[in-house]
C-alpha distance (Angstrom), angle and dihedral (degrees) to the residues before:
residue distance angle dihedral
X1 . . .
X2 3.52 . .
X3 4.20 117.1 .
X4 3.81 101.7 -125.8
X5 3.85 116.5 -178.2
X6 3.85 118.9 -125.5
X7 3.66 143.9 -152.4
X8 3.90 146.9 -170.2
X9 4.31 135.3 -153.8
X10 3.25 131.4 -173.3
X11 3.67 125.9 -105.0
X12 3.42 92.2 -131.5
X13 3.84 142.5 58.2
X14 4.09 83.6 -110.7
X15 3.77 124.9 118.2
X16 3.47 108.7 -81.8
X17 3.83 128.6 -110.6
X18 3.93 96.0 -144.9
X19 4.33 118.5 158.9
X20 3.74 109.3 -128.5
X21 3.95 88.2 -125.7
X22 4.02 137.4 31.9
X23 4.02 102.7 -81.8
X24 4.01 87.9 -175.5
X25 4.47 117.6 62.9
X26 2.98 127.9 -172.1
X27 4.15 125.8 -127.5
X28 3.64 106.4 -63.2
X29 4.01 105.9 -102.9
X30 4.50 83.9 -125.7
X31 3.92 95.9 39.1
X32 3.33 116.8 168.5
X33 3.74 99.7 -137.7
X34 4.18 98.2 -155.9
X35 3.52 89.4 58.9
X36 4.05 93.2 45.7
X37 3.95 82.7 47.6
X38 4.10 91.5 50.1
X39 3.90 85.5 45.5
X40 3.53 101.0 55.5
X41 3.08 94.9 38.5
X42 3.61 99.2 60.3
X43 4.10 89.9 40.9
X44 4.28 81.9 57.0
X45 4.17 88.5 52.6
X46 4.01 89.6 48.1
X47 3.55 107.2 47.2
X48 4.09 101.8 19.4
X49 3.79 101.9 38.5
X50 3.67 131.8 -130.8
X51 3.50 131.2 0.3
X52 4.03 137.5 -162.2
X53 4.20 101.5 -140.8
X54 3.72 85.8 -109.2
X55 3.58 95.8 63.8
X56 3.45 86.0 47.9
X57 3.44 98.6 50.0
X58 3.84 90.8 59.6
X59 3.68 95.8 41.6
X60 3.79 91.9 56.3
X61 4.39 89.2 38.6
X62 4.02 85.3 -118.6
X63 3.80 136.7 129.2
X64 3.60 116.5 -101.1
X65 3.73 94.9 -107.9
X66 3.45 89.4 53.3
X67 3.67 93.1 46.8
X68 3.92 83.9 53.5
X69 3.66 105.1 62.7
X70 3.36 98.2 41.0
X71 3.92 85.5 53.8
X72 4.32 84.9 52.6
X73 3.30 85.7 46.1
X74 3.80 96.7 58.2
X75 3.64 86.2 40.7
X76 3.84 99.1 55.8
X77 3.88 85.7 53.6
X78 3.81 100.2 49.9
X79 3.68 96.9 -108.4
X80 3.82 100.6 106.4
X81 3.87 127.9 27.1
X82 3.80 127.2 -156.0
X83 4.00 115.9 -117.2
X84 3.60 118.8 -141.5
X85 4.19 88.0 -118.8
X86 3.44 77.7 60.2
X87 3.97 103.0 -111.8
X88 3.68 115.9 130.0
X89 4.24 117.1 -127.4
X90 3.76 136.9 178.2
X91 3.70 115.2 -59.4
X92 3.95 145.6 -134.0
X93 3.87 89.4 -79.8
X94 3.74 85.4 69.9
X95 3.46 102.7 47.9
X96 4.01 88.8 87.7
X97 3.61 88.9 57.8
X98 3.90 130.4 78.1
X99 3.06 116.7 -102.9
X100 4.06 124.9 -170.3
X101 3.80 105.4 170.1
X102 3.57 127.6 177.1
X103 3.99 145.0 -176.9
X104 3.83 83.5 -81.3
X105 4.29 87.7 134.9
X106 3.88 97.6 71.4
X107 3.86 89.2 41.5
X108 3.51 93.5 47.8
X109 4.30 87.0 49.1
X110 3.73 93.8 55.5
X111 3.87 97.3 42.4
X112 3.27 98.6 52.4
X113 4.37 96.4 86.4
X114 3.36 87.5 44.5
X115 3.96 96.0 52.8
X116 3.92 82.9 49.6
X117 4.06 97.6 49.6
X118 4.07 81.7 43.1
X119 3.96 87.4 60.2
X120 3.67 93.0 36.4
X121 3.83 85.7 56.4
X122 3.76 99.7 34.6
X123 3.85 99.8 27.1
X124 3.70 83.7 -143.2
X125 3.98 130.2 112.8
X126 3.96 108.3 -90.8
X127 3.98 128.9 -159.2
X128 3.72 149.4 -160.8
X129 3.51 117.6 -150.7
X130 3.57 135.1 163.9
X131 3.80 135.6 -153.7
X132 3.80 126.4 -93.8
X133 3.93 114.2 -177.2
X134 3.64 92.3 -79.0
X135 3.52 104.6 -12.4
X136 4.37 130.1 71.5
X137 3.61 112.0 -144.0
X138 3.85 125.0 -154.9
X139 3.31 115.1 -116.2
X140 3.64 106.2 176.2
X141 3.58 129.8 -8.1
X142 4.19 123.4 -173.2
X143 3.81 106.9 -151.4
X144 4.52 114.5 -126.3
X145 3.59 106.3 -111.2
X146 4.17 85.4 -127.7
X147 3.69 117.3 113.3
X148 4.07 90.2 -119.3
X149 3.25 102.5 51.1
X150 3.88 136.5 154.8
X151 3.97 98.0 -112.7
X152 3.88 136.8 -135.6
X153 3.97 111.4 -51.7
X154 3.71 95.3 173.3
X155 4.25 106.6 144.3
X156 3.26 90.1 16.2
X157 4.20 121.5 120.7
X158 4.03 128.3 -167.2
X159 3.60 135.4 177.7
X160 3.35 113.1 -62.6
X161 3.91 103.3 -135.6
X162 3.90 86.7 47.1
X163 3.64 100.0 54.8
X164 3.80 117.2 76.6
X165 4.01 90.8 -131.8
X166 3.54 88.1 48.3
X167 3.57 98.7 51.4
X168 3.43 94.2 52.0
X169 3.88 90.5 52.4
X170 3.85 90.1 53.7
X171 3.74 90.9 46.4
X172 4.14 82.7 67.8
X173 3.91 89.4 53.4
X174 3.85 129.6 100.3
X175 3.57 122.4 -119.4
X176 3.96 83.0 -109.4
X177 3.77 89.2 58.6
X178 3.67 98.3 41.3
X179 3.82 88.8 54.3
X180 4.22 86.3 46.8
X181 3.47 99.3 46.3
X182 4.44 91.2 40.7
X183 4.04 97.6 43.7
X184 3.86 81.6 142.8
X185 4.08 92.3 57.5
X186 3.66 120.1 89.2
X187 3.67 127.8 -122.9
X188 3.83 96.4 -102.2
X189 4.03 83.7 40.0
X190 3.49 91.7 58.8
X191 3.45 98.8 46.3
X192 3.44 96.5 55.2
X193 3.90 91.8 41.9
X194 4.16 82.8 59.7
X195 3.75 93.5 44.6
X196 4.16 86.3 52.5
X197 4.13 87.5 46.3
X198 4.23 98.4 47.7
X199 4.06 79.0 54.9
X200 3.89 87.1 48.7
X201 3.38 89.8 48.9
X202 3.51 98.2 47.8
X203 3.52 98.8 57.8
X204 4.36 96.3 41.5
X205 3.97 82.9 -123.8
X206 3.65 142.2 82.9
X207 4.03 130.1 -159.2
X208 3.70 133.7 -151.3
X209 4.02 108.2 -169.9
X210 3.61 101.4 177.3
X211 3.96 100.0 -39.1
X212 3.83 90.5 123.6
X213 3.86 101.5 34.8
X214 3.55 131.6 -11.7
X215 3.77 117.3 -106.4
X216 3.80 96.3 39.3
X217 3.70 134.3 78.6
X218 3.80 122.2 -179.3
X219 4.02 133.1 -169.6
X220 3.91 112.3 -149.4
X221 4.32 136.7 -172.8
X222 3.23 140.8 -164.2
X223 3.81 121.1 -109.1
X224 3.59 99.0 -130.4
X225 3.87 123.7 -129.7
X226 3.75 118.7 -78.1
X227 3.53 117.0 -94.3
X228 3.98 96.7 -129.0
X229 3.45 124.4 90.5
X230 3.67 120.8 -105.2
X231 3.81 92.6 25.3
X232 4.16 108.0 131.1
X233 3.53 114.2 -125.1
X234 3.53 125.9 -96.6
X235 3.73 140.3 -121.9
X236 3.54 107.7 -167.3
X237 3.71 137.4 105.1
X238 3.61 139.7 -157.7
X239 4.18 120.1 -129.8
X240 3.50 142.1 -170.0
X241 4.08 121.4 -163.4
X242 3.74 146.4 -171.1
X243 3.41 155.7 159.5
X244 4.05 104.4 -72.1
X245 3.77 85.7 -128.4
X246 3.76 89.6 67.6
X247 3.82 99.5 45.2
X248 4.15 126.7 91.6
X249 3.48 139.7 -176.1
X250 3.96 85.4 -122.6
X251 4.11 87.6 56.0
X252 3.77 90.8 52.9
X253 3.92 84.6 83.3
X254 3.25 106.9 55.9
X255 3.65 97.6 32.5
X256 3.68 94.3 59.1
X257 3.92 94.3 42.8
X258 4.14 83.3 59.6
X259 3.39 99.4 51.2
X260 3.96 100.7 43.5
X261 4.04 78.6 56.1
X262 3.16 96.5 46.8
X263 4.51 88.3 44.1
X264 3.95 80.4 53.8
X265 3.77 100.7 48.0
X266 3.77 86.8 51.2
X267 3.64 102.9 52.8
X268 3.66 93.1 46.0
X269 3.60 91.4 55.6
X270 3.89 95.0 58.5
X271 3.39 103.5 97.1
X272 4.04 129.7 -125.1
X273 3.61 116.4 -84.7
X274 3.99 106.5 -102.6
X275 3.86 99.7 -107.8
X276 4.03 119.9 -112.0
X277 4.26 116.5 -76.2
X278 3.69 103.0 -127.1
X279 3.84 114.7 -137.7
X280 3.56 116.5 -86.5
X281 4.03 91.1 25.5
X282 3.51 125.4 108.0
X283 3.74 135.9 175.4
């Protein structure tokens, strides 16, 4: 794959939030894929929760034996631990590390055809990422089929008011929230953070041209709340990037229009919480 290099504007005439450096790479041009494998696989164990080596095997897209000695492998070192039903989960060398996982699995599941038809449609890479105090995380990512291409982000986490489905997350956020989720931000930073998100919210869309890594720009959504009642709210958020070369005011359209579809679709596939068994009932 050819290294592109990616960046991100704001929406609005506000100051801009830009990093000083490219907080997003792209795969090494000599990776060494095992080590990629072993990687990713113990980013999956952290932030997704356990895993039988089957599931593993098809997250990674490698055979089962495979799958199983790089899962020893993270064992020997104290990265991954065996569970007596026999799935493998983080280990003890996380347990100085924050953790904050979620039901991100099950979301992940039901996105993934709609992050395909979104690069069918857009013939550009598409994510699902999900919110993380002040951070988004990737959950999935499906690669464009194009030879310059924005590549696979999965495990990876950025900002949050960089990242175009972060910034439309935060645009859904109270001032109370903003200020809870941003204790690092100034006053004046905040402010003009807030005046960037009521423009976010305005339009239903948010934009990263190059604020993450130059040579990319992404639009992002939010996938709404589920329609049934008693499911929890959501923070997550669909995306579509490219290289900046590739991307036009007269794309912004269409590309938007599939991925608030696509947001829809997802959220009405979650299914309805099961209700509450009463005591005494059983089915």
């Amino acid at each position: 794959m050819v290294a592109i290099r990616v960046v991100a504007v704001s929406l609005t005439n506000g100051p801009v939030h830009a990093l000083g450096f490219s907080t997003v790479q792209n795969k090494p041009a000599y990776a060494i894929a095992s080590v990629d494998s072993a990687l990713l696989l113990a980013v999956l164990l952290l932030q997704e929760g356990p895993l039988r080596v089957t599931e593993a095997a098809r997250r990674l897209g490698v055979s089962a034996s495979t799958a199983h000695r790089l899962l020893g492998m993270l064992v020997y070192r104290d990265f991954a631990v065996q569970l007596g039903d026999r799935r493998y989960a983080a280990g003890p060398v996380w347990l100085a590390a924050p953790r904050h996982p979620g039901p991100t699995t099950q979301l992940r599941e039901l996105a993934l055809p709609h992050l395909r038809r979104l690069v069918a449609l857009t013939r550009e890479t598409a994510n699902l990422l999900v919110l993380d105090r002040d951070l988004v995380r990737f959950v999935a990512t499906v690669e464009s089929d194009q030879v310059l291409r924005v590549g696979d982000r999965t495990g990876r986490s950025l900002p949050a008011r960089l990242a175009s489905g972060g910034r439309a997350l935060l645009a859904q956020m109270s001032a109370e929230e903003l200020a809870q989720t941003h204790p690092d931000l100034v006053a004046p930073e905040r402010e003009g953070l807030a005046r960037e998100l009521d423009g976010v919210r305005r339009l239903g869309f948010a934009i990263n041209r190059e604020l993450t890594e130059d040579g990319l720009t992404a639009v992002g959504v939010v996938i709404p709340p589920p329609d049934a009642v008693g499911s929890p709210p959501l923070r997550a958020a669909l995306s579509v990037s490219m290289p900046t070369a590739r991307f036009s005011e007269r794309r912004l359209t269409s590309l938007v229009s599939s991925l608030l579809t696509a947001a829809r679709a997802v959220a009405a596939d979650i299914p309805s919480p099961a209700p509450p068994t009463l005591p005494g009932h059983h089915t």
